[in-house]
PDB file of N, CA, C, O and CB in Angstrom:
ATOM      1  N   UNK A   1    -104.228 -64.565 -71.584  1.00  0.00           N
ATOM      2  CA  UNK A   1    -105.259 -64.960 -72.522  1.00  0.00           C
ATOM      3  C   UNK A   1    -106.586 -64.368 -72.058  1.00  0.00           C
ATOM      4  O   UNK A   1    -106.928 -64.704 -70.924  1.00  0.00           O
ATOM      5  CB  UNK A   1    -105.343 -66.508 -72.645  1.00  0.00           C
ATOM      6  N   UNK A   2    -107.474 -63.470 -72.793  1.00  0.00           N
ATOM      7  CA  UNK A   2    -108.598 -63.464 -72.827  1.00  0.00           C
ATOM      8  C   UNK A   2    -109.688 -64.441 -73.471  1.00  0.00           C
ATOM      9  O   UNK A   2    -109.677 -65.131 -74.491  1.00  0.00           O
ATOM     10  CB  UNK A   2    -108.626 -62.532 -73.143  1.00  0.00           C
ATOM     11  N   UNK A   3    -110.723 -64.200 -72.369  1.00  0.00           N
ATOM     12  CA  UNK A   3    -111.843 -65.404 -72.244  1.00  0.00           C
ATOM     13  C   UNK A   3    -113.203 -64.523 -72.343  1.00  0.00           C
ATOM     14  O   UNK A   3    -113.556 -63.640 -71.560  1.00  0.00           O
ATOM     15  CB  UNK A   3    -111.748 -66.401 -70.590  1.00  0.00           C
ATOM     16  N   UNK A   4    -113.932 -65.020 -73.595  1.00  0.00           N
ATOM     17  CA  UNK A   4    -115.149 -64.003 -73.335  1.00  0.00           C
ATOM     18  C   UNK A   4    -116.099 -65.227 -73.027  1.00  0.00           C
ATOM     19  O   UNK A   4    -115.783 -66.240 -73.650  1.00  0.00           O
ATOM     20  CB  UNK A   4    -115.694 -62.838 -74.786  1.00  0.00           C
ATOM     21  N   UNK A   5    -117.227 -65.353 -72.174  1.00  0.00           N
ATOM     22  CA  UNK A   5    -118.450 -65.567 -72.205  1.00  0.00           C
ATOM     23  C   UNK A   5    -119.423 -65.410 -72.664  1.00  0.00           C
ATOM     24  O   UNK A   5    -119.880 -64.319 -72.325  1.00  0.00           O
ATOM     25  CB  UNK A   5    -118.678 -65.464 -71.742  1.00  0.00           C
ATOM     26  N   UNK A   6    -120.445 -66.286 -73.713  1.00  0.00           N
ATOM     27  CA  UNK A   6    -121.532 -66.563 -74.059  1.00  0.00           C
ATOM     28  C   UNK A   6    -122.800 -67.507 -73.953  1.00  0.00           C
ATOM     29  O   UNK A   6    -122.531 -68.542 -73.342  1.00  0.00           O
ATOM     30  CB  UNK A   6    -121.256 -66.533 -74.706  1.00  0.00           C
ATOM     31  N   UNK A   7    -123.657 -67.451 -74.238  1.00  0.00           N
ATOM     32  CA  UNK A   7    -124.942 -68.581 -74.380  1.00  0.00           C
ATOM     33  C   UNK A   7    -124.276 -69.405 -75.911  1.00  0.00           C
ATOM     34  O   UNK A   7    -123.752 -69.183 -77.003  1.00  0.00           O
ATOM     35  CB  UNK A   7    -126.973 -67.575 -74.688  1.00  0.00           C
ATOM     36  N   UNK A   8    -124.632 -70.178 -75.251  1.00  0.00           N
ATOM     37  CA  UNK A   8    -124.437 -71.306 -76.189  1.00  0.00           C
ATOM     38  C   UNK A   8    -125.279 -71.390 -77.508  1.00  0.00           C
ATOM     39  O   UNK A   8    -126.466 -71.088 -77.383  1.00  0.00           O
ATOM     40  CB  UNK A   8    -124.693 -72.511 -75.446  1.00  0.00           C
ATOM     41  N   UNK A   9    -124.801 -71.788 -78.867  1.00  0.00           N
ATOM     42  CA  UNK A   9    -126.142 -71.515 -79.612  1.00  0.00           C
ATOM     43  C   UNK A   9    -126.660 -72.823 -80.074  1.00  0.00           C
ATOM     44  O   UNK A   9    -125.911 -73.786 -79.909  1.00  0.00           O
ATOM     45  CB  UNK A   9    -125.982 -70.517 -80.890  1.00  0.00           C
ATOM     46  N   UNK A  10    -127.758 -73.011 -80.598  1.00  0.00           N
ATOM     47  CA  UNK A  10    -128.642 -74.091 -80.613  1.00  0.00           C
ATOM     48  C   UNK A  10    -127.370 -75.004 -81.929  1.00  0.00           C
ATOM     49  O   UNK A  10    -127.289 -76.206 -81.679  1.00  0.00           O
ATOM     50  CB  UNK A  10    -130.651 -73.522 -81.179  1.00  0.00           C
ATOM     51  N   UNK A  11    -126.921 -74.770 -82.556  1.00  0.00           N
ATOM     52  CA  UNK A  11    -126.149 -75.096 -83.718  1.00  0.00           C
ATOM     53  C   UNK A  11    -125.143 -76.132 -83.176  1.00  0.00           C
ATOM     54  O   UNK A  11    -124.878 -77.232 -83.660  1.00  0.00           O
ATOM     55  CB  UNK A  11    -125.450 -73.796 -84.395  1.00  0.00           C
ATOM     56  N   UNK A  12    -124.512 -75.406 -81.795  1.00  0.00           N
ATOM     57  CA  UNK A  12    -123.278 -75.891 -81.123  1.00  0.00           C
ATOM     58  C   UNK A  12    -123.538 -77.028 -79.771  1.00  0.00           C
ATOM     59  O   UNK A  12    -122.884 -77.214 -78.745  1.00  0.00           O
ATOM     60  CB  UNK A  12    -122.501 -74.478 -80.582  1.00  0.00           C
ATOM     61  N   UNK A  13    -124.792 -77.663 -80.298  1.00  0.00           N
ATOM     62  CA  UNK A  13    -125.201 -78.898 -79.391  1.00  0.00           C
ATOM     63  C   UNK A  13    -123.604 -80.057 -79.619  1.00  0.00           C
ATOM     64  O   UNK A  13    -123.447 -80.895 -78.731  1.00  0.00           O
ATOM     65  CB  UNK A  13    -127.074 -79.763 -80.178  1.00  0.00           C
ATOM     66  N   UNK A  14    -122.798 -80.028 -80.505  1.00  0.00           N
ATOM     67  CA  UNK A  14    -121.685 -81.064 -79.939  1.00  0.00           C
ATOM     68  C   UNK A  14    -121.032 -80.161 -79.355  1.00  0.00           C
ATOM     69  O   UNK A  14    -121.546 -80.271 -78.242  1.00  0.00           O
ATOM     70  CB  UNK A  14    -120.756 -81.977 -80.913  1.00  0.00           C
ATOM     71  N   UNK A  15    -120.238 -79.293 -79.242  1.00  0.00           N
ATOM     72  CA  UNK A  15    -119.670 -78.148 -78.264  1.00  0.00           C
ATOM     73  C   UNK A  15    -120.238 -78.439 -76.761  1.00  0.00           C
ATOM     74  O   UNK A  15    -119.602 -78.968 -75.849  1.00  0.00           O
ATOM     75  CB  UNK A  15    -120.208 -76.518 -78.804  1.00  0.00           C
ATOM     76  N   UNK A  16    -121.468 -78.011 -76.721  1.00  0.00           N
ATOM     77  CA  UNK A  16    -121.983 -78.592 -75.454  1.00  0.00           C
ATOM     78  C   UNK A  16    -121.846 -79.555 -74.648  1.00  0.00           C
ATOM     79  O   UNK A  16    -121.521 -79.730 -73.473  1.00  0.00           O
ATOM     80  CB  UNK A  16    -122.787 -78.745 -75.507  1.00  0.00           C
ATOM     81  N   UNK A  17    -122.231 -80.270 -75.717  1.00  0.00           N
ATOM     82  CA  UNK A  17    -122.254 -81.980 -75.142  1.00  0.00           C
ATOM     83  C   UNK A  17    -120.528 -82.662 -74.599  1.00  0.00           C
ATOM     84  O   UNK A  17    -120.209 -83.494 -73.749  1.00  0.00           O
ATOM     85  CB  UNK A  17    -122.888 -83.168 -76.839  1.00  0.00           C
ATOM     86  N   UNK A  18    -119.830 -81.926 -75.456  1.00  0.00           N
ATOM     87  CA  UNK A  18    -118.499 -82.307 -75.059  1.00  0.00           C
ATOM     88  C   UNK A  18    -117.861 -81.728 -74.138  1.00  0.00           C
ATOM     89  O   UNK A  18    -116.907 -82.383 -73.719  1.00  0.00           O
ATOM     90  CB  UNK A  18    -117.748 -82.271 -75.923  1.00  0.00           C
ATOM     91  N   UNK A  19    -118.109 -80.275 -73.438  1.00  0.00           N
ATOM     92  CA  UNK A  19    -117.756 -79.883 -72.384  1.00  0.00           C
ATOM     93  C   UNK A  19    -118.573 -80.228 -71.618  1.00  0.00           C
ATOM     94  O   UNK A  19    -118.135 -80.051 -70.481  1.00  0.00           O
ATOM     95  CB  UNK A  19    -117.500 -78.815 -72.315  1.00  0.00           C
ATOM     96  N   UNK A  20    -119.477 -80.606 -71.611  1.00  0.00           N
ATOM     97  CA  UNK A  20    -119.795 -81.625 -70.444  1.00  0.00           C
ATOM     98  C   UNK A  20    -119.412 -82.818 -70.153  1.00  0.00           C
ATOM     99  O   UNK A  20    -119.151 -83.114 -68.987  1.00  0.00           O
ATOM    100  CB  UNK A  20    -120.820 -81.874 -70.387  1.00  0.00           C
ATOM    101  N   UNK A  21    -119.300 -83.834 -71.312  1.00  0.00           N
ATOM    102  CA  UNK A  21    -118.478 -84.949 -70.777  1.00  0.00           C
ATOM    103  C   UNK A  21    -117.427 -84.699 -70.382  1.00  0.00           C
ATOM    104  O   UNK A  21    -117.072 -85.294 -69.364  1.00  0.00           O
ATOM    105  CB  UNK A  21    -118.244 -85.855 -71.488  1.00  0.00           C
ATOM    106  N   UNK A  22    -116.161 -83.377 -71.237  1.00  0.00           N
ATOM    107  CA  UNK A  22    -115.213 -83.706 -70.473  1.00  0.00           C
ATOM    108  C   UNK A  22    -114.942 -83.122 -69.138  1.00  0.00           C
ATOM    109  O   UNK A  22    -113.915 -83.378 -68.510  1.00  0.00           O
ATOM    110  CB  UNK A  22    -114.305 -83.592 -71.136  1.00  0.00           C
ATOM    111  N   UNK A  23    -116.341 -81.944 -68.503  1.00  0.00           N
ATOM    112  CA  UNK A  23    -116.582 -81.682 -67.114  1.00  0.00           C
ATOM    113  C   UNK A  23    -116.659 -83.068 -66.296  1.00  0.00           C
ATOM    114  O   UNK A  23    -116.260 -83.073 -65.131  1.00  0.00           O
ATOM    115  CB  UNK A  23    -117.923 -80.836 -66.975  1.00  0.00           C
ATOM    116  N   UNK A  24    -117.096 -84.083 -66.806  1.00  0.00           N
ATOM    117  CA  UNK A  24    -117.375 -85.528 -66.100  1.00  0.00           C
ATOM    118  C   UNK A  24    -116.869 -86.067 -65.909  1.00  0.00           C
ATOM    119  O   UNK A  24    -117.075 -87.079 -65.238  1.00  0.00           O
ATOM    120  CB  UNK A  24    -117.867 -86.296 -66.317  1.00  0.00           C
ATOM    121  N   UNK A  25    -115.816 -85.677 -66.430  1.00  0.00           N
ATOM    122  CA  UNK A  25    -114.557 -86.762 -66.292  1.00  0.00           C
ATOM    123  C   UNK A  25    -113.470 -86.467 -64.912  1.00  0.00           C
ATOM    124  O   UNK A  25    -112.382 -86.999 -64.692  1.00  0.00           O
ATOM    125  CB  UNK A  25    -113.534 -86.613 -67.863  1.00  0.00           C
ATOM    126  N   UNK A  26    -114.100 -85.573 -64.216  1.00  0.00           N
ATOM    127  CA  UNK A  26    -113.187 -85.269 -63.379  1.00  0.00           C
ATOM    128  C   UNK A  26    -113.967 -86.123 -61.980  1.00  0.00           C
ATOM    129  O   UNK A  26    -115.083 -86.634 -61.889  1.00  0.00           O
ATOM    130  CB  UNK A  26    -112.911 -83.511 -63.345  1.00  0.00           C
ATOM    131  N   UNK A  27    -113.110 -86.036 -61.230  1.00  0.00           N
ATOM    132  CA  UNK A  27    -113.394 -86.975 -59.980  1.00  0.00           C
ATOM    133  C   UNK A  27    -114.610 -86.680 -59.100  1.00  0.00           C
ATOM    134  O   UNK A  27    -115.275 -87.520 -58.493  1.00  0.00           O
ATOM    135  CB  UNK A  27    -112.200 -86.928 -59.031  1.00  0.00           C
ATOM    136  N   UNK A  28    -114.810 -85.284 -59.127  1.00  0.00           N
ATOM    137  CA  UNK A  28    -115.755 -84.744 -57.813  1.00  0.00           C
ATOM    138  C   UNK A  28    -117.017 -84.696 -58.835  1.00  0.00           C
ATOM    139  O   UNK A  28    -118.140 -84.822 -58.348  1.00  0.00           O
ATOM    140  CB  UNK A  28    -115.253 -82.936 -56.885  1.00  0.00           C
ATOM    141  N   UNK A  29    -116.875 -84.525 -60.180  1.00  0.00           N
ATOM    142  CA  UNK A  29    -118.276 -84.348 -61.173  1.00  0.00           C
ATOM    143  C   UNK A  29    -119.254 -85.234 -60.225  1.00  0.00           C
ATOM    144  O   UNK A  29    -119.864 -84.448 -59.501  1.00  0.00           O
ATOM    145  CB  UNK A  29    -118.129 -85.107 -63.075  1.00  0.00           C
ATOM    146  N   UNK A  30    -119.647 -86.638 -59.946  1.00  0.00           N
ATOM    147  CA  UNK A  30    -120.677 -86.813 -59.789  1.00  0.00           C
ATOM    148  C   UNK A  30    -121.672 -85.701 -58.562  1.00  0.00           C
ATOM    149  O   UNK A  30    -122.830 -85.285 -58.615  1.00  0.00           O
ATOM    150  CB  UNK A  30    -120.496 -88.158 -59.593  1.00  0.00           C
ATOM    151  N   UNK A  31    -120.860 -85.567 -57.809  1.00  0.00           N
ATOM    152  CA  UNK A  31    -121.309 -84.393 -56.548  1.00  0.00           C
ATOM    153  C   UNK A  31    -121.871 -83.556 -57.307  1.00  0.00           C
ATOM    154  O   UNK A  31    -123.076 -83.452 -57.540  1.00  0.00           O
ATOM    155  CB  UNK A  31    -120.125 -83.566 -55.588  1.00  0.00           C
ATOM    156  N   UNK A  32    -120.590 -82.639 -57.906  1.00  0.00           N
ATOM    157  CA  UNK A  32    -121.015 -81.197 -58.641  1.00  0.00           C
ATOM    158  C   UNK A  32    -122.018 -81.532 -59.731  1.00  0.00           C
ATOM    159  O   UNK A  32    -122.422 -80.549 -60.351  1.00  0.00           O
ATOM    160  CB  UNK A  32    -119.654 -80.357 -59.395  1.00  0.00           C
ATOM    161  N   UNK A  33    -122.430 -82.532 -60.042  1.00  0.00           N
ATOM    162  CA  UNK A  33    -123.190 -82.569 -61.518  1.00  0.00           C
ATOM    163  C   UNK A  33    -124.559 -82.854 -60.966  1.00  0.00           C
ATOM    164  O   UNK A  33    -125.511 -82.097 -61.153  1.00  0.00           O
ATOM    165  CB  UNK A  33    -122.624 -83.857 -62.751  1.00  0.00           C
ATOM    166  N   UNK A  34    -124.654 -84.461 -59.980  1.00  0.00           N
ATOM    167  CA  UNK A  34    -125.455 -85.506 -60.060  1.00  0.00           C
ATOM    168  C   UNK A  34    -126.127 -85.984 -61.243  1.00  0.00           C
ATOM    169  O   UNK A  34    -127.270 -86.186 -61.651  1.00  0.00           O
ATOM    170  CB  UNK A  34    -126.245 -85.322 -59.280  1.00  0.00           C
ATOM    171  N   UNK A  35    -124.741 -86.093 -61.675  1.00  0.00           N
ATOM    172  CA  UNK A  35    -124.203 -87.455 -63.064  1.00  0.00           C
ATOM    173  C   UNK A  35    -123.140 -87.936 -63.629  1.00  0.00           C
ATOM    174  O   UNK A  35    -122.066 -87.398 -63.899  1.00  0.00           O
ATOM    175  CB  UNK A  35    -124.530 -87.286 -64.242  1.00  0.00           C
ATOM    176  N   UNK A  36    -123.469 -88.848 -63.764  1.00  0.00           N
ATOM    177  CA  UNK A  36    -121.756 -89.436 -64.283  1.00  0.00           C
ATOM    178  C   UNK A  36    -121.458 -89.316 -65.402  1.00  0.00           C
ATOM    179  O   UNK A  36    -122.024 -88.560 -66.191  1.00  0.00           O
ATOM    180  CB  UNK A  36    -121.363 -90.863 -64.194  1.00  0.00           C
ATOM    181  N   UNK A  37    -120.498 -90.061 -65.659  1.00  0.00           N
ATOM    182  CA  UNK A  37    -119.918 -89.604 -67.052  1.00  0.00           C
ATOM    183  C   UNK A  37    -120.494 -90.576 -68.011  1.00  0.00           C
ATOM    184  O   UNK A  37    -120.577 -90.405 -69.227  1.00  0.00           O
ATOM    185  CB  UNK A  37    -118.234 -89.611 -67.149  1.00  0.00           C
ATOM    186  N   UNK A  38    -120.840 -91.497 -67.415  1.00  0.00           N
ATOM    187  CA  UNK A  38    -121.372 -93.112 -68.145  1.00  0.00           C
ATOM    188  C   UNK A  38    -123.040 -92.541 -67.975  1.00  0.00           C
ATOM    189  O   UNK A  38    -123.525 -92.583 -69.106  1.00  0.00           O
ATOM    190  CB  UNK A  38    -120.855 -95.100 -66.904  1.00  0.00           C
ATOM    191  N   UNK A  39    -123.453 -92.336 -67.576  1.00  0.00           N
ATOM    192  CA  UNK A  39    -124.940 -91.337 -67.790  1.00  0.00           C
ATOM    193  C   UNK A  39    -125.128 -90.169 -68.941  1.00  0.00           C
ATOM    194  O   UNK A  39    -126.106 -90.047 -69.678  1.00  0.00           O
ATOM    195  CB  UNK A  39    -125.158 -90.427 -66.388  1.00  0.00           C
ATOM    196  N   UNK A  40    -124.045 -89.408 -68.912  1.00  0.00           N
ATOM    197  CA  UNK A  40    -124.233 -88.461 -69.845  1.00  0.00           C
ATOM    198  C   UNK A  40    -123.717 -88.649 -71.244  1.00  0.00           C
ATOM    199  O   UNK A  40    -123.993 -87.828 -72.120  1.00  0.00           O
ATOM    200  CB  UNK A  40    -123.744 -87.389 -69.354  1.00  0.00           C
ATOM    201  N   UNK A  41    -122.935 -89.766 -71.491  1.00  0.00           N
ATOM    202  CA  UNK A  41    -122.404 -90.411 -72.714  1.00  0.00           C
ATOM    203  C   UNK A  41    -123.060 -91.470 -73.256  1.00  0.00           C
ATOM    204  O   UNK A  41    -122.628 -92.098 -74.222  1.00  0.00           O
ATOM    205  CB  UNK A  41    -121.197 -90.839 -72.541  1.00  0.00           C
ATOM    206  N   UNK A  42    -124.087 -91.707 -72.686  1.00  0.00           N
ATOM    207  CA  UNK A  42    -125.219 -92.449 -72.860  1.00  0.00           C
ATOM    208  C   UNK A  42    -126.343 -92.095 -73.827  1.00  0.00           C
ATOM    209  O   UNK A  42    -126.956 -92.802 -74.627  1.00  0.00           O
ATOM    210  CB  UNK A  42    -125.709 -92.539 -71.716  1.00  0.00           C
ATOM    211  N   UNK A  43    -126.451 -90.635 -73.490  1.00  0.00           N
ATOM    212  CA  UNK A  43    -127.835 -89.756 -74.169  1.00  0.00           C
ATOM    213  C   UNK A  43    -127.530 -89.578 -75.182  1.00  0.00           C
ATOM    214  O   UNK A  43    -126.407 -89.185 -75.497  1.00  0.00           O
ATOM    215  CB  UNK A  43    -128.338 -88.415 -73.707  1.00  0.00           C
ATOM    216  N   UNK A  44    -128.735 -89.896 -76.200  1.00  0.00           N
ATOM    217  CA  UNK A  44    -128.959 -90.018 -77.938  1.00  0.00           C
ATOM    218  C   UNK A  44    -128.438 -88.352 -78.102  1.00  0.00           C
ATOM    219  O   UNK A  44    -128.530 -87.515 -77.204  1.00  0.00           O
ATOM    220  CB  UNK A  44    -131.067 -90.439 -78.656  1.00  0.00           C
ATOM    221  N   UNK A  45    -128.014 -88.171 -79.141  1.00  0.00           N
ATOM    222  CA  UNK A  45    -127.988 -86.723 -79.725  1.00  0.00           C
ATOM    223  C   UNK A  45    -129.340 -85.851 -79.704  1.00  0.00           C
ATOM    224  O   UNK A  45    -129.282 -84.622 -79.666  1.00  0.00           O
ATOM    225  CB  UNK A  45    -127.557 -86.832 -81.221  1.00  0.00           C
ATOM    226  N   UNK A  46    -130.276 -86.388 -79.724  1.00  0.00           N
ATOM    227  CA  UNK A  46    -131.724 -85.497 -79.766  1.00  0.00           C
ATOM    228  C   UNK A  46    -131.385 -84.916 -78.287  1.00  0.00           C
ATOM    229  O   UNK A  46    -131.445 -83.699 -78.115  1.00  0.00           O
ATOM    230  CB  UNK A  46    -133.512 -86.545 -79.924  1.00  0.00           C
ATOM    231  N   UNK A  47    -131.094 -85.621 -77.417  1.00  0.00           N
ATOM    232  CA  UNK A  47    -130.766 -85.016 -75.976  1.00  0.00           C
ATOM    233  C   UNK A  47    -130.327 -84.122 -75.858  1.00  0.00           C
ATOM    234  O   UNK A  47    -130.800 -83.274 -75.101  1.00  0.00           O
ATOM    235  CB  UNK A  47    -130.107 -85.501 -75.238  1.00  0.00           C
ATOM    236  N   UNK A  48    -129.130 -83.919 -76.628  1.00  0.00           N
ATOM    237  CA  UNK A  48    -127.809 -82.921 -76.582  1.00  0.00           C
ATOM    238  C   UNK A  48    -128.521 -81.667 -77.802  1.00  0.00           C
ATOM    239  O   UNK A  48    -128.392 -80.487 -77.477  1.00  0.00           O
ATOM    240  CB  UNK A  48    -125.930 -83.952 -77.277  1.00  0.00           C
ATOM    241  N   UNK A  49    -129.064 -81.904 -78.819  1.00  0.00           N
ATOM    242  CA  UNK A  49    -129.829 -80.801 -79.082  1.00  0.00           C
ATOM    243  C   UNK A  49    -130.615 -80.217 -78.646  1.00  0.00           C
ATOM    244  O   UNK A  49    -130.565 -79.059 -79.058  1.00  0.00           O
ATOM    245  CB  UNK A  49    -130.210 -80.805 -79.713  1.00  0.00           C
ATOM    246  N   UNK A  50    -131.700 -80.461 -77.704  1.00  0.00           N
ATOM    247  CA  UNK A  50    -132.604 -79.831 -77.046  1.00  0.00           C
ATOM    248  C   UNK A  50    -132.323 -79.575 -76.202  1.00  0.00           C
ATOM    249  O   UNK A  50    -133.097 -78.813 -75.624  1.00  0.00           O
ATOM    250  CB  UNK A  50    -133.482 -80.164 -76.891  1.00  0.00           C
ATOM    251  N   UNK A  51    -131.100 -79.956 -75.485  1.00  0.00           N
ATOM    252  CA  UNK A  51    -130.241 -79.079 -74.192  1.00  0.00           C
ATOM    253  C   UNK A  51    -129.860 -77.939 -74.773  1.00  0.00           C
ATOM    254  O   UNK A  51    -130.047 -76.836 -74.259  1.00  0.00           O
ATOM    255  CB  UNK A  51    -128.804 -79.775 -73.519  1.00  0.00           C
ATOM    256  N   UNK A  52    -129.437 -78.083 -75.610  1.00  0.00           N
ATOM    257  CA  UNK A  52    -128.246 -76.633 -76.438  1.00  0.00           C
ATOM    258  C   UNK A  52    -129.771 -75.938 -77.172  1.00  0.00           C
ATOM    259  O   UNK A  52    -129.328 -75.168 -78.024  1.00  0.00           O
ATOM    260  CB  UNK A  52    -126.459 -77.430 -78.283  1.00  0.00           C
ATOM    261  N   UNK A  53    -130.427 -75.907 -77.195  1.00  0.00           N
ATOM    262  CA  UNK A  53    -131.514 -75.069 -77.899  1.00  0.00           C
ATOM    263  C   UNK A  53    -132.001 -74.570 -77.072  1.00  0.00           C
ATOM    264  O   UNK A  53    -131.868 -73.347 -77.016  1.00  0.00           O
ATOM    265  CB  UNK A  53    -132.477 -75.587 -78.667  1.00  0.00           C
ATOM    266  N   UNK A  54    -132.788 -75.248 -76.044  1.00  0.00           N
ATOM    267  CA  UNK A  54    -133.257 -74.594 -74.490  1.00  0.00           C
ATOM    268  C   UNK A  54    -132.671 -73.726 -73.987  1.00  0.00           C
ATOM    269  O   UNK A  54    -133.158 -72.791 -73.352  1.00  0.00           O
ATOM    270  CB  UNK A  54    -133.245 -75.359 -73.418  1.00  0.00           C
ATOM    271  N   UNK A  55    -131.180 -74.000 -74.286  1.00  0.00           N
ATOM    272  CA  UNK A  55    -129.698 -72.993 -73.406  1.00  0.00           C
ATOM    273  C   UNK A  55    -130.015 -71.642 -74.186  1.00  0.00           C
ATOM    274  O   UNK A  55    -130.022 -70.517 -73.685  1.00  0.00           O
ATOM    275  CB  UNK A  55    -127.534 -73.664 -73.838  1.00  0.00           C
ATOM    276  N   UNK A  56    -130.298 -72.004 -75.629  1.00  0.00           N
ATOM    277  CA  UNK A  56    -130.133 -70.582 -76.453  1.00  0.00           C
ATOM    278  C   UNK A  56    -131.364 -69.890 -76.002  1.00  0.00           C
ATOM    279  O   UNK A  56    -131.142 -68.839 -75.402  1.00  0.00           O
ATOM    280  CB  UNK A  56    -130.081 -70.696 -78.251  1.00  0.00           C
ATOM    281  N   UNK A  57    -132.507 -70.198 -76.133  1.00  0.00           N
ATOM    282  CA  UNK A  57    -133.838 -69.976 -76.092  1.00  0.00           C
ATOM    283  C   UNK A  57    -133.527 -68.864 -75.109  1.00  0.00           C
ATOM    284  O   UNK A  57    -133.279 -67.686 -75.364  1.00  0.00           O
ATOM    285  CB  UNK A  57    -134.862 -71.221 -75.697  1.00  0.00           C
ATOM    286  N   UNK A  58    -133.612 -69.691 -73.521  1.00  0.00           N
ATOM    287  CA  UNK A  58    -133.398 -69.094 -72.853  1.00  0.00           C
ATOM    288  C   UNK A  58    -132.426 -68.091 -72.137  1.00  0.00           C
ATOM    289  O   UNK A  58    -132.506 -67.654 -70.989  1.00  0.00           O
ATOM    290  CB  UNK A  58    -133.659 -69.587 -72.648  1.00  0.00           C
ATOM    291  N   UNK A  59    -131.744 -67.905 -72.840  1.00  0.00           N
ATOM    292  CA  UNK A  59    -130.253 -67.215 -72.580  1.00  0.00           C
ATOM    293  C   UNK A  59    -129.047 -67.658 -71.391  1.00  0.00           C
ATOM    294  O   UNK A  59    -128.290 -66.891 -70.796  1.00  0.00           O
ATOM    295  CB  UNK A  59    -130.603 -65.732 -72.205  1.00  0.00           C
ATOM    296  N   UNK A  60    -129.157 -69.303 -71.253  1.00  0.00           N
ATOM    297  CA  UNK A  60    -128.303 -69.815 -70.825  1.00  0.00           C
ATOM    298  C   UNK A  60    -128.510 -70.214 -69.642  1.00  0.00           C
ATOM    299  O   UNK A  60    -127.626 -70.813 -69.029  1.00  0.00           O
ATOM    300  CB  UNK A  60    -127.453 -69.250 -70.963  1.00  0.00           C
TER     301      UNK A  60
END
């Protein structure tokens, strides 16, 4: 299987938001993140859009 890499686009703030929770869900996430999964499933959607817009803005 090929895998291409991109910046995320401002549109695809649930895309985002969901590979991150389900990055959180793994055992070592709080280390690798410094956050949990109950922290990041917490944040209003305005959160998760202006993460994913910033990402685009800036090219990731």
């Amino acid at each position: 299987m090929d895998y291409v890499m991109r910046t995320a686009r401002a549109d695809e703030w649930p895309q985002v938001r969901q590979l991150r929770l389900d990055a959180l869900k793994d055992p070592a996430a709080p280390v690798a993140f410094l956050e949990s999964y109950e922290e990041a499933v917490a944040k209003p959607d305005a959160f998760w859009r202006e993460r994913a817009a910033a990402a685009a803005e800036d090219g990731g």
